[in-house]
Every structure is written in C-alpha cells, then in structure tokens.
C-alpha positions as CSV (number, residue, x, y, z in Angstrom):
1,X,137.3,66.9,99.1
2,X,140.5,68.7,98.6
3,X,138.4,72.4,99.0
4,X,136.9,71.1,102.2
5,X,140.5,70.1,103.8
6,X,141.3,73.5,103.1
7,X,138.3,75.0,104.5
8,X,138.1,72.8,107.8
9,X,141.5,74.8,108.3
10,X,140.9,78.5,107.8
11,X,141.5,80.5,110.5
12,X,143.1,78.4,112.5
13,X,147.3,76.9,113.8
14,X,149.2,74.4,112.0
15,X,152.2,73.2,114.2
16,X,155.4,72.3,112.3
17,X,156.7,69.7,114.2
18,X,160.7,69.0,113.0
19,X,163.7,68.2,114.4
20,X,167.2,68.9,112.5
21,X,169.2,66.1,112.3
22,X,171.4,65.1,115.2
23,X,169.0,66.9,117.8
24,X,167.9,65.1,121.0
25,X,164.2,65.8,119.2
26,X,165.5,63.7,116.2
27,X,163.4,60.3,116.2
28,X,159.9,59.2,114.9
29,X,158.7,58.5,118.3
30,X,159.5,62.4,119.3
31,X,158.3,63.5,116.2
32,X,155.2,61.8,116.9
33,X,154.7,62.9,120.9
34,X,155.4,66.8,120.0
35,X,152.2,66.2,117.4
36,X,150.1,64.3,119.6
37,X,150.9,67.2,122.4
38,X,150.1,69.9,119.8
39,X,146.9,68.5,118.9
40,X,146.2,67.9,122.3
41,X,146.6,71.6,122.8
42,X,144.4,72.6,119.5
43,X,146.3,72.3,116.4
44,X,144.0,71.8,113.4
45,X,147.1,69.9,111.8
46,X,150.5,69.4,111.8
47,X,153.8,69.6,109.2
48,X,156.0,66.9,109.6
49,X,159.0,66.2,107.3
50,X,160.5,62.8,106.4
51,X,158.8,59.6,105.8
52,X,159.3,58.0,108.8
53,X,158.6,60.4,110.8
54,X,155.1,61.0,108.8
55,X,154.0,57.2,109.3
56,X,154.4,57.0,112.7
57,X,152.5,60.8,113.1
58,X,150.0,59.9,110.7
59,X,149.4,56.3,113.5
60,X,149.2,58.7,116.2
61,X,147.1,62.0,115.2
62,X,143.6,62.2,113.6
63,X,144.6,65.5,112.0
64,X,145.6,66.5,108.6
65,X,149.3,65.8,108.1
66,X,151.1,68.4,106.0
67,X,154.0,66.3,104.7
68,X,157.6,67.0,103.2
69,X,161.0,65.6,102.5
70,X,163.7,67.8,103.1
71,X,167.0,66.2,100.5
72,X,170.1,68.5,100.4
73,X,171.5,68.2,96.6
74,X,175.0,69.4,95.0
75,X,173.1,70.6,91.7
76,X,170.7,72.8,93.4
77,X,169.4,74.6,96.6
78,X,166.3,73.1,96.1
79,X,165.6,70.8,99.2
80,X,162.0,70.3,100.1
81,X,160.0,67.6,98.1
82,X,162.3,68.4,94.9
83,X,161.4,65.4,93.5
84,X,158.4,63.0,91.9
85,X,160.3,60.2,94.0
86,X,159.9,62.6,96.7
87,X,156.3,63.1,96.2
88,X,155.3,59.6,96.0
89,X,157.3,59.0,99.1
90,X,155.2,61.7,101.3
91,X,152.2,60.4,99.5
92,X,153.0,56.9,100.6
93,X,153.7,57.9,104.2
94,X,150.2,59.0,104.5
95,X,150.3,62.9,104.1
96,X,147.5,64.3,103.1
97,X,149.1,67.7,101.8
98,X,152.0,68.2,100.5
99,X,154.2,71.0,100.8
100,X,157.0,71.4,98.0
101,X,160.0,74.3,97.2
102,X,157.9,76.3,94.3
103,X,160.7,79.0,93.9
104,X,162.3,79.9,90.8
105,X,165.8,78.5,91.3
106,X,167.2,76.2,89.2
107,X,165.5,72.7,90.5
108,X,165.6,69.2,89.2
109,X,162.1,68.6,88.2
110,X,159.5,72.1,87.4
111,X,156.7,72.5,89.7
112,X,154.0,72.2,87.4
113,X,155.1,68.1,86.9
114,X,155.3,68.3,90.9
115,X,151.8,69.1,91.4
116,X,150.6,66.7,88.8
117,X,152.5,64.0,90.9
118,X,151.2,65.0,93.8
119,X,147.3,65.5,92.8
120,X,147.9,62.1,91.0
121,X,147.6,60.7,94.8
122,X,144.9,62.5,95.6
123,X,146.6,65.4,98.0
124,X,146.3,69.1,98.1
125,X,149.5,71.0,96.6
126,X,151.5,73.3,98.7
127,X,153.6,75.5,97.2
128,X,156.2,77.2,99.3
129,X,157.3,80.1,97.7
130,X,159.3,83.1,98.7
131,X,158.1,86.1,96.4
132,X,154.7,87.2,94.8
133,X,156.0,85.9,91.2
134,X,156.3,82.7,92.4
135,X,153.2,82.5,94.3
136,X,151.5,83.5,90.6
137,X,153.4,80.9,88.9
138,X,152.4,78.4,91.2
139,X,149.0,78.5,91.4
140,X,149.0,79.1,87.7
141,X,150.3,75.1,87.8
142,X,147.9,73.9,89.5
143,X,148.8,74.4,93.5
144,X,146.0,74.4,95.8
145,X,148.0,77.1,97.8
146,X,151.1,78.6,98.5
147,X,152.9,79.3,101.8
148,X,155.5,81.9,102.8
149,X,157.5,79.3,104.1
150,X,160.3,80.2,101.9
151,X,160.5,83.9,102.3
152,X,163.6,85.4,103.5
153,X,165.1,81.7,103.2
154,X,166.3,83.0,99.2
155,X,169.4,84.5,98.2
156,X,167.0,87.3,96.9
157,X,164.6,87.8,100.2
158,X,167.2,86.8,102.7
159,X,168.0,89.0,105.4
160,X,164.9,89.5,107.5
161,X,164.3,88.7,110.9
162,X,160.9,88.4,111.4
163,X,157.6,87.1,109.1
164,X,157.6,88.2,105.5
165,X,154.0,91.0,106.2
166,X,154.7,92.9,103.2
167,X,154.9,89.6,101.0
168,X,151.3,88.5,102.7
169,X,150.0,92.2,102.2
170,X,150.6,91.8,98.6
171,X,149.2,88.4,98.0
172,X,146.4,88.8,99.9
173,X,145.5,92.4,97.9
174,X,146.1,90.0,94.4
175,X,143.2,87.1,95.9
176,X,146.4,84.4,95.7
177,X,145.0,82.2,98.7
178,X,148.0,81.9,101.3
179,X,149.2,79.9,103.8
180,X,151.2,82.2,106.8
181,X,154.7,80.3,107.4
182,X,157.9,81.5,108.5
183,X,159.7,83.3,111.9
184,X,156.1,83.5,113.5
185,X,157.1,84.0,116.8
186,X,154.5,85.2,118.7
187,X,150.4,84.9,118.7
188,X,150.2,88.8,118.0
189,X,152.5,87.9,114.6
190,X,149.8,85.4,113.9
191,X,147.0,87.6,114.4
192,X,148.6,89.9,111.9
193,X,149.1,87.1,109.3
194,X,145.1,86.1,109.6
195,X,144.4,90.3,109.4
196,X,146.4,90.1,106.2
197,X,144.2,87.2,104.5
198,X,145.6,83.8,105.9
199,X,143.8,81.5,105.2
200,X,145.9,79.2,108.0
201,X,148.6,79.8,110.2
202,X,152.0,77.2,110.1
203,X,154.1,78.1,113.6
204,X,157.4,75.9,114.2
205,X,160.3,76.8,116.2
206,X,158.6,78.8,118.6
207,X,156.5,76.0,119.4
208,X,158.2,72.2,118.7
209,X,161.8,73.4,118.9
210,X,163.0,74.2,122.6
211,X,166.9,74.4,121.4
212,X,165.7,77.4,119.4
213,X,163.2,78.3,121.7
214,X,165.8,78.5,124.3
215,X,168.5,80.5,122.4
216,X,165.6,82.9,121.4
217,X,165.1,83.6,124.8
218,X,168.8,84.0,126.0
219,X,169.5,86.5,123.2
220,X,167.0,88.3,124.0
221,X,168.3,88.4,127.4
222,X,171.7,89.0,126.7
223,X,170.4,91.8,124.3
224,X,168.4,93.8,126.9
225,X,171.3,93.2,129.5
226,X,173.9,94.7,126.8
227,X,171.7,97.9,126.6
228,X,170.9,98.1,130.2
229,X,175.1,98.2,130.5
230,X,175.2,101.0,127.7
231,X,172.5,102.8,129.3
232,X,174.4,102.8,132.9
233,X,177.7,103.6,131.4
234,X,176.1,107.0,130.0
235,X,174.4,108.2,133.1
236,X,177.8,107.7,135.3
C-alpha cells in the first residue's frame, strides 16, 4: 500500500499549503480552502503542518495529506515532527505521510525510532534532509523517501537562493528515491527537479503564500528598476 501511495504520485505537484503564524492565512478554515483550491487546480496532494490544520484538510480533500508539526525547542534547531508525540499527533490527524527533520544535528529523539513511530501507524516516512549523507542515513532507517526540503535551511548548506540541483543531481546518480522541495519557484525549476530523478515535486510559497509571493515580485521589481537607474546613469 505504502509503494502504491508513492507511485500514484510520481511525476506529478504536491502543494505545501502553510501559513506562519500570525498571518492573515493563519486558520484551519484557510488552511483547508488553499488545499481544496490547489486540488481543484491538480495537485496530487498536499503538505499541511499542524494538527488542526491537518483534520480539517484531511475533511475537506480526497488527496494524500503529507503531514508535519513544526515545534521550535531551546535544546535544538530541530523543529519539524522532532518528536514520537509529534508523530503520533500527525498520525492522529489523519496524515497519511509524514514528513520529519532527518538531518544530523543534535535532535531529541534519532530518526531511526522516528520512522518506527511513524510506520507503527501505518504512514510512509519522509525524511527531509539537507545533504547526501543524510539522505543515506535515512533511508538506511527505514524512510520511505527523502525530500530536499531542508537544503540550504542548515547552518552547513545555507546560503543559496534557489533549489538545491546539485544535491538532487547527486542523489538521483546514487538511486536514493527523492522527493524535490525547497525555493521552487517556477514550473521550468520543476521540470528540472523531475529531469534530475524526482520522483514528485513539493512547491509552497510560490503557490499558497501571497505575502511571499508578493515581496518576490516587488524585489524583483525594485531590482530591475535599480539596474535600469545604473544603466542610465552610465550612458549620460
């Protein structure tokens, strides 16, 4: 069952649909329009994170939901599904997948007792790592897949302003299958990702997030403006 989930999504988009807290977007009943609207428009699934907002999706779609708890903690910077409560709280919520921080940085419980939690409800395990290593020590535990969700989100990968190709290069040469996440702006990006072995494509904030979606497009704005200035200052 858990192969053919995974299967019935090759090739195609997952929309993350998330709202940071505080956000006009930031209630269960927007959470659960932006998935209806996404599915509406052809999304094989959607991410949600939090547990009410994953009930009242999971009432409202027919999709698979990708679930999540993001947690911010003093003793680590660990926040997504960190924990077996966690797990059993996404599990409960009715996701059927669930996506967890699989990076090596010092976390509160180690992925391999993660994955048994999760499996233990019957869901796929996604690991979202942020380097090749972890990807390899992941599915060595037991996940069902990894995701690149977490590249360039490290304090050893940050700094990179657009999705993590060289990351998917490598684990698709190495057979590690892989989930596309991350910065995926545009449906060229995504077309790369698939061309590099995705098995599925996981697009956000250029989708569900119109704050970001709006600032994107104002600094791009402001950017080409600034040039055009530059540009007419050296030919006068």
């Amino acid at each position: 069952m858990r192969t053919n989930l995974l299967q019935s999504l090759d090739g195609t988009l997952v929309v993350s649909c998330q709202a940071d807290a505080g956000t006009p977007l930031d209630a269960p009943q927007h959470i659960a329009a932006l998935a209806a609207s996404v599915v509406e428009g052809g999304a094989s699934a959607v991410r949600i994170e939090g547990v009410n907002n994953i009930t009242t999706v999971s009432s409202r779609v027919t999709v698979p939901v990708i679930g999540l708890i993001k947690t911010q903690r003093a003793d680590t910077e660990v926040y997504i599904t960190a924990t077996v409560e966690d797990a059993h709280a996404v599990a409960g919520a009715g996701a059927h997948i669930i996506a967890f921080d699989a990076t090596c940085r010092p976390r509160p419980v180690e992925v391999p007792v993660l994955i048994e939690a999760i499996k233990g409800h019957g869901c796929l395990a996604m690991a979202d790592i942020s380097t090749a290593e972890e990807a390899e020590l992941a599915m060595a535990a037991g996940a069902d897949v990894v995701s690149t969700t977490m590249a360039g989100y490290t304090d050893y990968t940050g700094g990179q302003a657009g999705p993590d190709f060289a990351l998917m290069g490598t684990l698709g040469q190495a057979g590690i299958p892989f989930v596309a996440e991350g910065r995926i702006w545009t449906p060229k990006d995504a077309l790369r990702c698939l061309k590099l072995g995705a098995r599925f494509i996981v697009a956000g904030s250029a989708i569900t997030r119109p704050t970001l979606i709006t600032r994107h497009f104002i600094e791009q704005m402001a950017s080409s403006s600034a040039a055009k200035n530059v540009d007419r200052r050296a030919s006068s």
